[in-house]
One Martini backbone bead per residue (centre of mass of N, CA, C, O) as a GRO file, in nm:
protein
  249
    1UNK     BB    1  -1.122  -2.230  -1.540
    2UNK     BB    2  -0.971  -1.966  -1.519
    3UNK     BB    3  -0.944  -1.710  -1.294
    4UNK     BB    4  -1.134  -1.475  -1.466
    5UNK     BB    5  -1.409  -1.687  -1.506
    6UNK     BB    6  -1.423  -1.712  -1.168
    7UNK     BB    7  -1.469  -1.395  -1.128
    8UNK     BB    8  -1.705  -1.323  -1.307
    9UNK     BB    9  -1.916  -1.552  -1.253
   10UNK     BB   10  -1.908  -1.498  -0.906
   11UNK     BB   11  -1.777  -1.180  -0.806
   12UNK     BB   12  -1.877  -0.997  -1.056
   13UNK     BB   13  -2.037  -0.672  -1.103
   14UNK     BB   14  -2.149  -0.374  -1.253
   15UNK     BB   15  -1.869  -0.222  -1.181
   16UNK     BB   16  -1.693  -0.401  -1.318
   17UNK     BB   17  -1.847  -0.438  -1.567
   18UNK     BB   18  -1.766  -0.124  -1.644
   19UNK     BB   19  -1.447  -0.154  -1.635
   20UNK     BB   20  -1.418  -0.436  -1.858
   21UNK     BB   21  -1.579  -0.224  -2.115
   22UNK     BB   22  -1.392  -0.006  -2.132
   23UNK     BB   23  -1.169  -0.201  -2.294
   24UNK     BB   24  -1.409  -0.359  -2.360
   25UNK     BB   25  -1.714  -0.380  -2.546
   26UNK     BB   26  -1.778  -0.680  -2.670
   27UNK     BB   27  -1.765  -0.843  -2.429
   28UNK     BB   28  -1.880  -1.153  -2.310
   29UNK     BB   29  -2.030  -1.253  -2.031
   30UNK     BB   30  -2.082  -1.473  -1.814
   31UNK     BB   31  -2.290  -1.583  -1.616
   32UNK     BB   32  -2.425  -1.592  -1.314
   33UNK     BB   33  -2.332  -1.693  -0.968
   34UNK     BB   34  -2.319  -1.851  -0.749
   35UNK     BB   35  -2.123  -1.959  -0.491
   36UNK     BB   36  -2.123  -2.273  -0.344
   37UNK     BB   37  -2.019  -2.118  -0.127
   38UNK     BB   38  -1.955  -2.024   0.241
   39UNK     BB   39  -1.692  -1.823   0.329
   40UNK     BB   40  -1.587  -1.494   0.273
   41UNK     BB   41  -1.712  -1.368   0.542
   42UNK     BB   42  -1.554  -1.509   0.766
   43UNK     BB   43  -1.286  -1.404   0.714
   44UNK     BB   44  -1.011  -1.236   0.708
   45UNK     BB   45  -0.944  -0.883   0.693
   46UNK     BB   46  -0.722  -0.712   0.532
   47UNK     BB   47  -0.639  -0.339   0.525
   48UNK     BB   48  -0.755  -0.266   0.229
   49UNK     BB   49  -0.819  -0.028   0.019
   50UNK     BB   50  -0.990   0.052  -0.290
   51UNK     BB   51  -0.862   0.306  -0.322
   52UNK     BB   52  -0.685   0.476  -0.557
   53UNK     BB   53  -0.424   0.574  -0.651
   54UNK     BB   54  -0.331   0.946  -0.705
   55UNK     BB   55  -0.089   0.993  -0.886
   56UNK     BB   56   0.167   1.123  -1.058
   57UNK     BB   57   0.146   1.402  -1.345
   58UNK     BB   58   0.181   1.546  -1.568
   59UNK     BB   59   0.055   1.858  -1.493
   60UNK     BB   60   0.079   1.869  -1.147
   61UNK     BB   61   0.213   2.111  -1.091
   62UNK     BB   62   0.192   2.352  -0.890
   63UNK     BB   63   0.053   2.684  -0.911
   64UNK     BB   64   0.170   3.020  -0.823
   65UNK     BB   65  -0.118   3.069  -0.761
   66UNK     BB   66  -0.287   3.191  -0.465
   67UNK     BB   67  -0.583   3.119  -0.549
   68UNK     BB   68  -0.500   2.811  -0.702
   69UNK     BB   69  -0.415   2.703  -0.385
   70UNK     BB   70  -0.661   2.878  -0.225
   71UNK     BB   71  -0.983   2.848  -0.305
   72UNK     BB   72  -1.135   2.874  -0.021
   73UNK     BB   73  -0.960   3.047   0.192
   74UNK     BB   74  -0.769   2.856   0.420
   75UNK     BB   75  -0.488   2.912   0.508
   76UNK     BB   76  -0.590   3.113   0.799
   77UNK     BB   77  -0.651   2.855   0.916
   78UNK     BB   78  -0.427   2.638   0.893
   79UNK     BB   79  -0.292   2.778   1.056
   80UNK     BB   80  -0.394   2.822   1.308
   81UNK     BB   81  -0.410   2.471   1.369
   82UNK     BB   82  -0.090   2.444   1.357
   83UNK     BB   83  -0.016   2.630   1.579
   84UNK     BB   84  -0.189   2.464   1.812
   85UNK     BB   85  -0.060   2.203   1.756
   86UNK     BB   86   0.202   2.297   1.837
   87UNK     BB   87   0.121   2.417   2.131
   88UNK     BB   88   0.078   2.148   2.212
   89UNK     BB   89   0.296   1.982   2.191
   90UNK     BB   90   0.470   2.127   2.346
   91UNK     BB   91   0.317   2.084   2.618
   92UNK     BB   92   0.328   1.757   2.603
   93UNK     BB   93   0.676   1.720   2.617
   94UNK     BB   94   0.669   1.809   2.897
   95UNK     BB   95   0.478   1.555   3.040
   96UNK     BB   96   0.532   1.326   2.829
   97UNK     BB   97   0.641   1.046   2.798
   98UNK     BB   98   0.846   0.832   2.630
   99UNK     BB   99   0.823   0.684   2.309
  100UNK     BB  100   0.972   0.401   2.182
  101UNK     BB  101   0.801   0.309   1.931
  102UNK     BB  102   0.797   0.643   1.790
  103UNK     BB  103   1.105   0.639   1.807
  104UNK     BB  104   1.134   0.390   1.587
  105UNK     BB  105   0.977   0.469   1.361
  106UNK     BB  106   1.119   0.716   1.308
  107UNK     BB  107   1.428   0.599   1.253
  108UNK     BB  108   1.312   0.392   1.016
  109UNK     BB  109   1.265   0.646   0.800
  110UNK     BB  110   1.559   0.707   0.802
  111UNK     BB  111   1.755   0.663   0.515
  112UNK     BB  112   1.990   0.501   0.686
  113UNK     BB  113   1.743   0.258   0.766
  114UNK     BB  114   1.690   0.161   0.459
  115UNK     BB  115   1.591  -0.171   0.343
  116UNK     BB  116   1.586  -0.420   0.117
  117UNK     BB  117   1.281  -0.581   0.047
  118UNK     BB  118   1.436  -0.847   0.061
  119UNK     BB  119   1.559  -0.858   0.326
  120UNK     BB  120   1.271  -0.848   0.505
  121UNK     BB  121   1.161  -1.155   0.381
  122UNK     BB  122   1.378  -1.323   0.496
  123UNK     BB  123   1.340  -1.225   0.801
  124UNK     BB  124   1.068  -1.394   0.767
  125UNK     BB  125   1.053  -1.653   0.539
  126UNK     BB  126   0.987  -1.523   0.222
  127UNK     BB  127   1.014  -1.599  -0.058
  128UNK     BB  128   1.245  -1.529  -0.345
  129UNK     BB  129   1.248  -1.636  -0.648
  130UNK     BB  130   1.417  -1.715  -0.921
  131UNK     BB  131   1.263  -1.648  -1.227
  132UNK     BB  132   1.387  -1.907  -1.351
  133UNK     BB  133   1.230  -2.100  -1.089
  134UNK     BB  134   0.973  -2.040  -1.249
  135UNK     BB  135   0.701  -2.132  -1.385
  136UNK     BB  136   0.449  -2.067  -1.579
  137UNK     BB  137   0.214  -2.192  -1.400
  138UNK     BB  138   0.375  -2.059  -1.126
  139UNK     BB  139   0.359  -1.761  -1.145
  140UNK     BB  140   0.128  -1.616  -1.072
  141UNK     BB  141   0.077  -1.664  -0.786
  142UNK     BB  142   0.371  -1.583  -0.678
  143UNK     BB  143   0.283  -1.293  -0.752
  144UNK     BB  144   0.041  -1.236  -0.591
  145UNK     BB  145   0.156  -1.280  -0.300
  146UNK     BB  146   0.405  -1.115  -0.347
  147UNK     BB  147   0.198  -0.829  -0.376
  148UNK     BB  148   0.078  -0.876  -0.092
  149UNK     BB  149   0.308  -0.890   0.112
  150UNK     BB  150   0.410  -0.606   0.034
  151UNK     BB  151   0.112  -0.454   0.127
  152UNK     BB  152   0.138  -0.565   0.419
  153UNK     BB  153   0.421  -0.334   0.446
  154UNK     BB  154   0.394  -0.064   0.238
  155UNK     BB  155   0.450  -0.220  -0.112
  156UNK     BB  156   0.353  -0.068  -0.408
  157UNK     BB  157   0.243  -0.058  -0.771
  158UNK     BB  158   0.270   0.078  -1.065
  159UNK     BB  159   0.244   0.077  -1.379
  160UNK     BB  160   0.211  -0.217  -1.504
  161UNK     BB  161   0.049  -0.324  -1.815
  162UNK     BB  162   0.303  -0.313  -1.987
  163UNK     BB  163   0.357  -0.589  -1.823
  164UNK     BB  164   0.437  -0.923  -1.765
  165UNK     BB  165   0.445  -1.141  -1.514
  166UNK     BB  166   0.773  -1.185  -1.576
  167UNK     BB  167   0.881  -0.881  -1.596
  168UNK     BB  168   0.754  -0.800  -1.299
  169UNK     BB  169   0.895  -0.983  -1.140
  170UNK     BB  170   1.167  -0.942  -1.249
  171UNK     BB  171   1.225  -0.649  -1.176
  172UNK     BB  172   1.142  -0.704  -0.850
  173UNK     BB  173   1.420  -0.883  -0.822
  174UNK     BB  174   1.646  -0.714  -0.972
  175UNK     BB  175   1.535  -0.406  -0.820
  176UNK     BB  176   1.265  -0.299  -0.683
  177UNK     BB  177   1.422  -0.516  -0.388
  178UNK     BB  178   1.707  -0.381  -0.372
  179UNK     BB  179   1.626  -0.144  -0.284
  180UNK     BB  180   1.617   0.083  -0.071
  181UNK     BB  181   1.360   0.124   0.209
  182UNK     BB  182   1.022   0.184   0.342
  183UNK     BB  183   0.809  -0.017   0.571
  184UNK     BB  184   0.552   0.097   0.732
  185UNK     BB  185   0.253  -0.038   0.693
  186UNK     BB  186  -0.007  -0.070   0.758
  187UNK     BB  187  -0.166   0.231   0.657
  188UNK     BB  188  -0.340   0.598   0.652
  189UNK     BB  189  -0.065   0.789   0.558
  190UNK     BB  190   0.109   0.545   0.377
  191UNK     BB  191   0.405   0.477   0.172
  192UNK     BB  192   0.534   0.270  -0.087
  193UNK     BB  193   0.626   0.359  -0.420
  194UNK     BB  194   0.629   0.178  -0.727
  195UNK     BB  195   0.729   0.286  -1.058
  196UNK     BB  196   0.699   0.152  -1.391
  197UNK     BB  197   0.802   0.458  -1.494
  198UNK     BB  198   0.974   0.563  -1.319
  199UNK     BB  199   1.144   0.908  -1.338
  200UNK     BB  200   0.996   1.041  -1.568
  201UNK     BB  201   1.105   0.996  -1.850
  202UNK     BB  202   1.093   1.022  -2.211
  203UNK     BB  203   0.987   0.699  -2.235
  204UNK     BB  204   0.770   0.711  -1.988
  205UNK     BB  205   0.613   0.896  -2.139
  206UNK     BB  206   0.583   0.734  -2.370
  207UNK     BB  207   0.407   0.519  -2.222
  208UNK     BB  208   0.190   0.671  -2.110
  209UNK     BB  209   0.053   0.782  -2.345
  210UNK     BB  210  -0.034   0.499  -2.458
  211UNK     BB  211  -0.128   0.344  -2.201
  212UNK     BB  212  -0.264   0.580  -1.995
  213UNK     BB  213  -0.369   0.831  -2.112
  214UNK     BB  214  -0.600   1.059  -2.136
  215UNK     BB  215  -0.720   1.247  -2.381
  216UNK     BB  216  -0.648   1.481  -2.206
  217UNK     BB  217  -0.385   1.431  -2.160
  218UNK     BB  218  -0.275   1.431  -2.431
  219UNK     BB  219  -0.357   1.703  -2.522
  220UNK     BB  220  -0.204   1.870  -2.305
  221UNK     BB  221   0.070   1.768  -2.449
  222UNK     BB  222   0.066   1.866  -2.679
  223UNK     BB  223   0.023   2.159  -2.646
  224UNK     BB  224   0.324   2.162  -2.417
  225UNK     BB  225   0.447   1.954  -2.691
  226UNK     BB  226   0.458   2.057  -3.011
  227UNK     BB  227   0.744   1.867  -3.096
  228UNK     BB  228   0.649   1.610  -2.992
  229UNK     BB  229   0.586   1.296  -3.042
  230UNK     BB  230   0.251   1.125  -3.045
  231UNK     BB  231   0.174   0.837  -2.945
  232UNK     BB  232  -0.057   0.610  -2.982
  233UNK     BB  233  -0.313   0.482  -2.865
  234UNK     BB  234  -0.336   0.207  -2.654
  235UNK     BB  235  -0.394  -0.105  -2.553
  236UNK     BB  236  -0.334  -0.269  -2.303
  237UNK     BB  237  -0.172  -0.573  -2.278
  238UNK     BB  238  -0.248  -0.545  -1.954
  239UNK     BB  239  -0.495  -0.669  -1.684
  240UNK     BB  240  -0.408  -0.537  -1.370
  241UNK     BB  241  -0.440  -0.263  -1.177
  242UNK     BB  242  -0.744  -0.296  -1.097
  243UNK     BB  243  -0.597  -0.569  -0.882
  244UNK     BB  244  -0.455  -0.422  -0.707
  245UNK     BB  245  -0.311  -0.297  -0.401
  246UNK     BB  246  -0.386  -0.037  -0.217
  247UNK     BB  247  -0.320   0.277  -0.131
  248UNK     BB  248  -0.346   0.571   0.043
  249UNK     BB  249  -0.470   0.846  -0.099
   0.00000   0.00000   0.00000
């Protein structure tokens, strides 16, 4: 069997199973089965939250309206917070010893102090391998290694499912992983995310409208770019994005 009809057979629920004929609706599952083994309730289980990252999309710029900046009129409540909050600090300030931890993670966030995620992989003794030196049988497996290991690093991937698994790769070999950031580790605060529609420029736009914007975001796309000509909507060809390790929301 395939890893996905082994994830089907033995894995996948009724809300996969959900998510599974939204892309097919005709797709016919295996039946199910129990896994042979009891082993995976004993593992060691890494934090990663299943809540998927709600990226930015064209759109979503906040709007000038202060009543629909603050509906529920909570403005001058968070204002009180963060001014007690404020004072609260300062006066820990002035009692509380220097945290060198905490002032070494400060310095680190600093844009002059990061470093391409692949030097810090290295660092680490976690291979790399160039592209071309891995076969097609054993891409997915080192793939997807590659992916968790970056996830429990604080380095998340976005809008991958128009690239097959060696153009991901591949990407992130040459480019993705050579740029400076900033890998937090795994925590519930933030994350460096990689999104593989770019800069969305005009091009990475008509990629999203193609594969990935839903038909009500279509619609509002038409009517504030009546003069853009509006790409069919397709299927995306690969089904990838809703098993990557999600950062937080």
């Amino acid at each position: 069997m395939t890893h996905e009809e082994i994830w089907l057979r033995y894995y996948a629920d009724e809300a996969d199973h959900k998510l599974w004929l939204a892309d097919d609706p005709n797709f016919v599952f295996p039946p199910h089965e129990d896994p042979p083994y009891d082993r995976d309730r004993f593992l060691p289980v890494p934090p990663i939250p299943l809540e998927a990252h709600a990226g930015w999309l064209p759109g979503d710029d906040p709007q000038d309206s202060s009543d629909e900046q603050d509906p529920l009129g909570l403005a001058d409540v968070d204002r009180e917070i963060a001014e007690t909050t404020d004072e609260s600090s300062e006066n820990a300030s002035l009692t509380d010893p220097p945290n060198p931890a905490l002032e070494e993670q400060l310095r680190a966030a600093e844009p002059e102090n990061w470093t391409p995620p692949a030097e810090q992989l290295a660092e680490e003794n976690i291979p790399l391998l160039p592209p071309e030196e891995i076969t097609d049988e054993t891409l997915e497996p080192i793939l997807w290694e590659l992916l968790h290991n970056l996830a429990l690093r604080g380095f998340y991937v976005l809008h991958t499912d128009h690239l097959s698994d060696r153009e991901l790769y591949a990407e992130l070999w040459t480019r993705g992983l050579r740029e400076p950031a900033h890998l937090p580790g795994r925590n519930t605060r933030g994350g460096w995310f990689h999104d593989f529609l770019g800069s969305w420029g005009e091009d990475d736009v008509q990629l999203w409208l193609r594969y990935y914007a839903s038909d009500e975001e279509r619609a509002k796309h038409a009517r504030e770019w009546p003069t853009t000509p509006l790409p069919p909507k397709e299927k995306r060809p690969f089904n990838r994005d809703w098993r990557l390790p999600k950062g937080p929301f």
